[in-house]
C-alpha positions, 0 to 999 in steps of 0.5 A, spaced: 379 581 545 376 578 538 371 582 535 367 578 529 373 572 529 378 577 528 384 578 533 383 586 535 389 590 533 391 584 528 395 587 521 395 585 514 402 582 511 401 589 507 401 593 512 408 591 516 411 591 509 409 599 510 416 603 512 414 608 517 419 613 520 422 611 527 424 617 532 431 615 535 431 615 541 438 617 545 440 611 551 445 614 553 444 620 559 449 621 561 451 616 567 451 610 563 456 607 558 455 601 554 458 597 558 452 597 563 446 597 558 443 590 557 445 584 553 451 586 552 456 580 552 460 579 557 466 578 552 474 577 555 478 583 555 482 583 549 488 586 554 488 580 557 486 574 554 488 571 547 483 568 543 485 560 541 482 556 535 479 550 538 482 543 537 481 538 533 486 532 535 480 529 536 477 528 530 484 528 527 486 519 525 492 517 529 497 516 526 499 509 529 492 508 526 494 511 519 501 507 518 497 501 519 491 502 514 497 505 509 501 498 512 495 493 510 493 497 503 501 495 502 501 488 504 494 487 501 497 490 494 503 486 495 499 479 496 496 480 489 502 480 486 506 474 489 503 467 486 504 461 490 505 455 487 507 449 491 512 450 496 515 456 491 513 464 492 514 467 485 514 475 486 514 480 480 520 481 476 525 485 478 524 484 485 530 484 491 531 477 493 530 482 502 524 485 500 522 478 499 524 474 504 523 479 509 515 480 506 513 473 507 516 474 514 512 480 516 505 477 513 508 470 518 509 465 512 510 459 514 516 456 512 513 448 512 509 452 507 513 455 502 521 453 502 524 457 496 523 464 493 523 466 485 524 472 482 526 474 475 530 479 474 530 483 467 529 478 461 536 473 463 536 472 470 533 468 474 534 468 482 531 462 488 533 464 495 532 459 500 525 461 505 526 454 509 534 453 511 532 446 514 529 443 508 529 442 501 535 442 496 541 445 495 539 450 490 547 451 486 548 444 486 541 443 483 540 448 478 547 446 475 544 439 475 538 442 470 543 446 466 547 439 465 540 436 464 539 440 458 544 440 454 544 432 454 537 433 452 539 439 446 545 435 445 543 434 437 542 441 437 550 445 438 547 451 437 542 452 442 547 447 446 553 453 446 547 457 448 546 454 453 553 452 456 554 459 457 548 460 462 553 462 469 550 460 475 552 461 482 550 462 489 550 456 494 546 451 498 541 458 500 541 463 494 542 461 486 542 466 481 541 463 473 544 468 470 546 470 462 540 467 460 539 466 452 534 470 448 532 463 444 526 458 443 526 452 445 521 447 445 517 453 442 518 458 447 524 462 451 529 458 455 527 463 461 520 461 461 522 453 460 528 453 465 523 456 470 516 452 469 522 446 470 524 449 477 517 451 479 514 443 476 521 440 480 522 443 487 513 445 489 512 439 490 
């Protein structure tokens, strides 16, 4: 009933923060046990059953899913690093000539687009391995032309000229290797760099 706008029986909040004693009252007479006292929770009898941790398997990323997220950040890394010029892919030094070949078969290259793989191993060596077996040159044969080439072209020069005699070079119509390659200048830079502008500039066309 309200009484002058206020509720009967309504209590200030200092009131209720106001402590009073609370007779404890005994539930139990004797016959009833805690299990027939209301809102107890009906909780499996640990005698018989074990509690198991809910699975998370469907919140979990598959594992085909996480091999191909780590497989696509790898080929993208690598796809960074490889710079096509021409019909010549130039990976990054010291890189095996089979993890090379078999990348650009994994991303599907295709083999009218690039014909020839180069790699520079270390500071004296260089490799071109042959993408496209039915088309361009015979990759031995055409770098010892080169090697010819440029000691016709130094030949006022013996120094640089015995430097580059002793350039080996083997392999086969497939897969070259210039090897022992002399840390000397020419033209103002290193013979590496001026036998691999002239190999890229000859063979992406």
């Amino acid at each position: 009933m309200a009484d002058n706008g206020r509720i009967k029986g309504f209590k200030k909040f200092s009131q209720l923060k106001e402590k009073k004693d609370v007779e404890e009252i005994d539930l139990s007479d004797g016959n009833i046990s805690k299990d027939d006292l209301p809102m107890n929770p009906n909780l499996p009898d640990n005698k018989t059953k074990k509690l198991k941790n809910a699975s998370t398997k469907a919140l979990k990323e598959p594992k085909s899913v996480e091999k191909e997220d780590k497989k696509a950040k790898k080929t993208k890394k690598a796809n960074e690093s490889v710079t096509r010029i021409g019909k010549i892919a130039k990976f990054p030094k010291n890189s095996k000539a089979s993890t090379a070949y078999n990348y650009l078969e994994d991303v599907k290259i295709s083999k009218r687009s690039i014909w020839y793989l180069m790699i520079e191993k270390q500071e004296n060596e260089l490799q071109m391995v042959k993408y496209n077996n039915k088309e361009g040159v015979n990759l031995a044969e055409f770098v010892n032309e080169l090697k010819s080439y440029y000691i016709s072209k130094y030949t006022d020069n013996e120094v640089v000229c015995e430097q580059i005699n002793g350039i080996s070079i083997g392999g086969n119509d497939k897969f070259a290797t210039i090897g022992n390659i002399p840390l000397i200048e020419v033209d103002g830079k290193k013979i590496i760099s001026k036998i691999t502008e002239d190999l890229i500039r000859l063979l992406s066309k």
